[in-house]
C-alpha positions as CSV (number, residue, x, y, z in Angstrom):
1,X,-1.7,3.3,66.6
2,X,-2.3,-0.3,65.6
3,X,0.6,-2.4,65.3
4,X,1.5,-4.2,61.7
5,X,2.3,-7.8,62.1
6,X,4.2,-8.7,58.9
7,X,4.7,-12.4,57.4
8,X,7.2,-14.4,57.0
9,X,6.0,-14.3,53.2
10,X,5.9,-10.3,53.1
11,X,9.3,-9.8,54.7
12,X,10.1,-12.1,52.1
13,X,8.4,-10.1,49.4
14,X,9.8,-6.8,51.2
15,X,13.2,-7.9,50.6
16,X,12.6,-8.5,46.9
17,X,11.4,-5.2,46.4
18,X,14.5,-3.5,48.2
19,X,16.7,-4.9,45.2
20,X,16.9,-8.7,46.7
21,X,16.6,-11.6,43.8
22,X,14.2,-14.3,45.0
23,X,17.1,-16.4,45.9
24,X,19.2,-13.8,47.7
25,X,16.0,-13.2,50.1
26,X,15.4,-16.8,50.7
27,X,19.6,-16.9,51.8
28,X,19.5,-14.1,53.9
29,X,16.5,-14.9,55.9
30,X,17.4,-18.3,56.3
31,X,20.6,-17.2,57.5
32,X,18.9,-15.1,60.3
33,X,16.9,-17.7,61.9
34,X,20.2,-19.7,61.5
35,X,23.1,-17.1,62.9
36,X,25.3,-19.1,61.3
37,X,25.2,-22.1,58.6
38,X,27.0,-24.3,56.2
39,X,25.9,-23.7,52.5
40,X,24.9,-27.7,52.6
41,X,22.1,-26.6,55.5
42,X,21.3,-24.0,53.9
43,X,20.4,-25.5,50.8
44,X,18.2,-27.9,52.8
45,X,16.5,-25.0,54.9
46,X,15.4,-23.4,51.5
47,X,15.1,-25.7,49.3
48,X,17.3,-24.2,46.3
49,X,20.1,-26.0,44.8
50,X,23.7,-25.8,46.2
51,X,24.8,-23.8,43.0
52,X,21.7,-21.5,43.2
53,X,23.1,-21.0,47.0
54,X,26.5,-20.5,46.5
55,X,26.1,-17.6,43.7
56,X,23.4,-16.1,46.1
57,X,25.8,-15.9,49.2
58,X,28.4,-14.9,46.7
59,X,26.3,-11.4,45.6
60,X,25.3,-10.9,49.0
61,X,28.7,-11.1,50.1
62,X,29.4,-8.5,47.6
63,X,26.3,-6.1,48.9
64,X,27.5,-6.5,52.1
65,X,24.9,-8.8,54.1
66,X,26.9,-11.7,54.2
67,X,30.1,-13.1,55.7
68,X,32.0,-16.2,56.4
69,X,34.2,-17.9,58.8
70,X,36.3,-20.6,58.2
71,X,35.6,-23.7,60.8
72,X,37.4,-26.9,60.2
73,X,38.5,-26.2,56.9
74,X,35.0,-25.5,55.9
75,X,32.8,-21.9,55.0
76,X,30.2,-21.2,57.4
77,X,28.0,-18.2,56.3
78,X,26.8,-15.5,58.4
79,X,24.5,-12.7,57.8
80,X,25.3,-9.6,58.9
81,X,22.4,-7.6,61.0
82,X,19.5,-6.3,59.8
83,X,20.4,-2.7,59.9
84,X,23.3,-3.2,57.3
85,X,20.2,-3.1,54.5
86,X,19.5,0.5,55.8
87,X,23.2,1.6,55.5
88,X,23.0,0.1,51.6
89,X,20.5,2.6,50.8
90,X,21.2,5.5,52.8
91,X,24.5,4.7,50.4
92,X,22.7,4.6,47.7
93,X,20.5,7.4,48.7
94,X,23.9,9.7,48.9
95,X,25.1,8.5,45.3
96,X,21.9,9.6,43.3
97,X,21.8,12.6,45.2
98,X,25.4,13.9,43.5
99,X,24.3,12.8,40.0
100,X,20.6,14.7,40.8
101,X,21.4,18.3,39.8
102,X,22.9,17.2,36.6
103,X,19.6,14.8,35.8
104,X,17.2,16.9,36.9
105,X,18.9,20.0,34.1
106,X,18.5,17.5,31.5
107,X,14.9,17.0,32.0
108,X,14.5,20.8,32.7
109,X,16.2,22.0,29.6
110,X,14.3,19.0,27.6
111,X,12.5,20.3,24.1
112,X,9.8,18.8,25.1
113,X,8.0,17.2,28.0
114,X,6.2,14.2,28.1
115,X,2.7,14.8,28.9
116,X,0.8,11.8,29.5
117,X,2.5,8.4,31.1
118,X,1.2,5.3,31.9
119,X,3.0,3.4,34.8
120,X,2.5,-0.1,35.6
121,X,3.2,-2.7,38.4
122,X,3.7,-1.6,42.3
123,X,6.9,0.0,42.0
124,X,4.7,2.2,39.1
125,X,1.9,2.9,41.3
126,X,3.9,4.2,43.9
127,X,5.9,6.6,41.9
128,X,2.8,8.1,41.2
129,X,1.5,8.4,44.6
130,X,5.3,9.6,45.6
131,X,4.5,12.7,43.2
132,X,1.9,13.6,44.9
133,X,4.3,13.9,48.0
134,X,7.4,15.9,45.6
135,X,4.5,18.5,44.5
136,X,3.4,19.1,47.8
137,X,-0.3,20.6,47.1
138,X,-3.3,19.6,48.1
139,X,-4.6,16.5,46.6
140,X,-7.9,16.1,45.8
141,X,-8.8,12.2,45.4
142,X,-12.7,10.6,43.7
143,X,-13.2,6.8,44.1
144,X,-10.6,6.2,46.5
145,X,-11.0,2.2,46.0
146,X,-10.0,-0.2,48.8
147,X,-7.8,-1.4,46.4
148,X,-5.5,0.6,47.0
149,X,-4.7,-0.5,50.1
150,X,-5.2,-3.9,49.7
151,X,-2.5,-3.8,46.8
152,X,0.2,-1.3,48.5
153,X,-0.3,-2.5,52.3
154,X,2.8,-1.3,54.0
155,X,3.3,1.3,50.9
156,X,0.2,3.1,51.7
157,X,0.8,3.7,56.0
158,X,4.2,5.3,54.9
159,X,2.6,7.6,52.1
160,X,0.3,8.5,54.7
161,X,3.6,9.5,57.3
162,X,5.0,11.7,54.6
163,X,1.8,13.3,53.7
164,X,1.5,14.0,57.4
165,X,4.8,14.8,57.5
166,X,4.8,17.8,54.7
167,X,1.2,18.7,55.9
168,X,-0.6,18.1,53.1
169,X,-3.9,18.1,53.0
170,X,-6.5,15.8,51.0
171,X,-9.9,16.2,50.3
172,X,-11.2,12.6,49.6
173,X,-15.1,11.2,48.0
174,X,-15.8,7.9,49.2
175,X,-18.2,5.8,48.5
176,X,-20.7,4.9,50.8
177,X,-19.6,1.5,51.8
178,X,-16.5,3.3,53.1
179,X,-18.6,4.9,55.8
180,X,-17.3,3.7,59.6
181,X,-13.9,2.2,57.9
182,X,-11.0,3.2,59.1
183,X,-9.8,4.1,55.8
184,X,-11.9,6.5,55.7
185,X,-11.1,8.5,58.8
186,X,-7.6,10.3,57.8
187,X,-5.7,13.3,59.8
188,X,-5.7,16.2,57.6
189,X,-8.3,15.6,55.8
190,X,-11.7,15.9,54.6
191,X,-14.0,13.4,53.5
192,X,-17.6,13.1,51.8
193,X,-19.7,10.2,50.4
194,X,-21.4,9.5,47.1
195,X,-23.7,6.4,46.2
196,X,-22.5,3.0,45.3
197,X,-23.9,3.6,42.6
198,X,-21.6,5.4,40.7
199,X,-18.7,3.0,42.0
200,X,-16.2,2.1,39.2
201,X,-12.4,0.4,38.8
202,X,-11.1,4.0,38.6
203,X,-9.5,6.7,41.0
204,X,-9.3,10.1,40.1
205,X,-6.1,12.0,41.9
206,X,-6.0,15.7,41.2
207,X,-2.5,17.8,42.4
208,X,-1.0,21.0,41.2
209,X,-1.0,20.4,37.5
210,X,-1.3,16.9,37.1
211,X,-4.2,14.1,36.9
212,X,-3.8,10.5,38.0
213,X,-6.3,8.0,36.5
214,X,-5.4,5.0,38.8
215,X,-7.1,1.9,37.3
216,X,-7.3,-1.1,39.9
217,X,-7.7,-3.8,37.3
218,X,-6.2,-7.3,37.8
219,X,-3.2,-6.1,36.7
220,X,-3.1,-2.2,38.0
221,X,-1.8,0.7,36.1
222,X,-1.6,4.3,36.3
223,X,-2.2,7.2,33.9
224,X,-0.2,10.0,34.7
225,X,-1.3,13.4,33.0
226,X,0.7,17.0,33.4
227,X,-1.8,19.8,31.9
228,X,-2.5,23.0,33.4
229,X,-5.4,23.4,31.6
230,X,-6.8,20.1,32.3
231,X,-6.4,19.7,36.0
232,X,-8.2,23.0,36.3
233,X,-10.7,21.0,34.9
234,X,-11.0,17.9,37.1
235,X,-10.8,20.0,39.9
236,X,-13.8,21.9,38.6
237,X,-15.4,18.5,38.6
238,X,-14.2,17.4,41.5
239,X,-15.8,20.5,43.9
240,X,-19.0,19.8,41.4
241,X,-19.4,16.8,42.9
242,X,-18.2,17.7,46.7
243,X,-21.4,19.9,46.3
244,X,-23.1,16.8,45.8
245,X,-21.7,14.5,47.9
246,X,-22.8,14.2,51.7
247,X,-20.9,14.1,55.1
């Protein structure tokens, strides 16, 4: 398997989307190159005003991920290693999991469901792939844009490990500029090719009894719809057009 090689700018953005402010990142991974540091150097390492420092060491002092000593009558900050983050949301992890039964009987005994929802941004986008995942069925995907892994880069190699994971299969329509790519050659699944021709901004994801209109826009959104009735239909469409399509 080919080894990722991530940035200093996506551990960076990593951070941020594991609950990190922009400044709280910037401390902490300034701290780990440092070991240990004075909130004066560390100012100067990252560029961010003393103030601005000081209330990010305080929160991360708070989460855990930061500690002090005092030398010569002065504070110099330490961060703790790497693998506390993973103890702060296996902690996390734990405390939805109590609250879960009682959340998930609220939605259950619900008058009524919400049928169609639009999610936006990356955190959006992936919910909706993560569905895909909770449902468990075979998915059945048309367009299947590079986009999508151009926008969720590390996202999409760990939806892949917990597709694989669960064994779900995927029957995927490419495009036929997708042909020799390596996203195009996937375990557990199977794969066909249409024309350019009919390429478009829009992914259609079909799973038990929802449809996911995935439009990779400048700004990406999803549109998330639960219907029996209706993705019976895609799918209808969808092995229309696997007739169609060529290996």
């Amino acid at each position: 398997m080919q080894k990722v090689t991530i940035s200093m700018v996506e551990e960076y953005s990593i951070l941020q989307e594991l609950g990190l402010t922009k400044s709280e990142a910037k401390v902490y991974l300034t701290l780990l190159r440092l070991r240990s540091g004075l909130a004066g150097e560390i100012a100067g390492k990252t560029g961010l005003h003393r103030r601005n420092v000081y209330d990010a060491l305080e929160r991360l002092m708070q989460k855990g991920l930061v500690g002090f000593v005092i030398q010569n009558n002065r504070k110099s900050f330490q961060a703790k290693e790497p693998e506390s983050i993973l103890e702060i949301l296996e902690n996390k992890r734990l405390a939805f999991e109590e609250i879960l039964p009682k959340l998930k009987a609220r939605y259950d005994t619900a008058e009524a469901k919400q049928e169609i929802m639009i999610l936006k941004g990356k955190n959006g986008l992936k919910a909706a792939f993560d569905d895909q995942i909770r449902v468990g069925e075979t998915i059945y995907v048309y367009g299947a844009s590079d986009k999508y892994t151009s926008v969720l880069k590390y996202y999409s190699i760990q939806h892949r490990k917990k597709r694989l994971k669960k064994k779900i299969r995927v029957k995927i329509i490419f495009y036929e500029s997708a042909k020799g790519t390596k996203r195009a050659r996937l375990p557990l699944a199977e794969v066909k090719f249409l024309p350019d021709e009919y390429k478009g901004i829009i992914d259609t994801i079909i799973y038990g009894n929802k449809v996911e209109l995935f439009f990779w826009t400048d700004d990406p959104f999803v549109i998330m719809i639960e219907s029996s009735e209706l993705s019976d239909s895609y799918r209808k469409l969808f092995n229309l057009l696997w007739k169609i399509a060529k290996e």
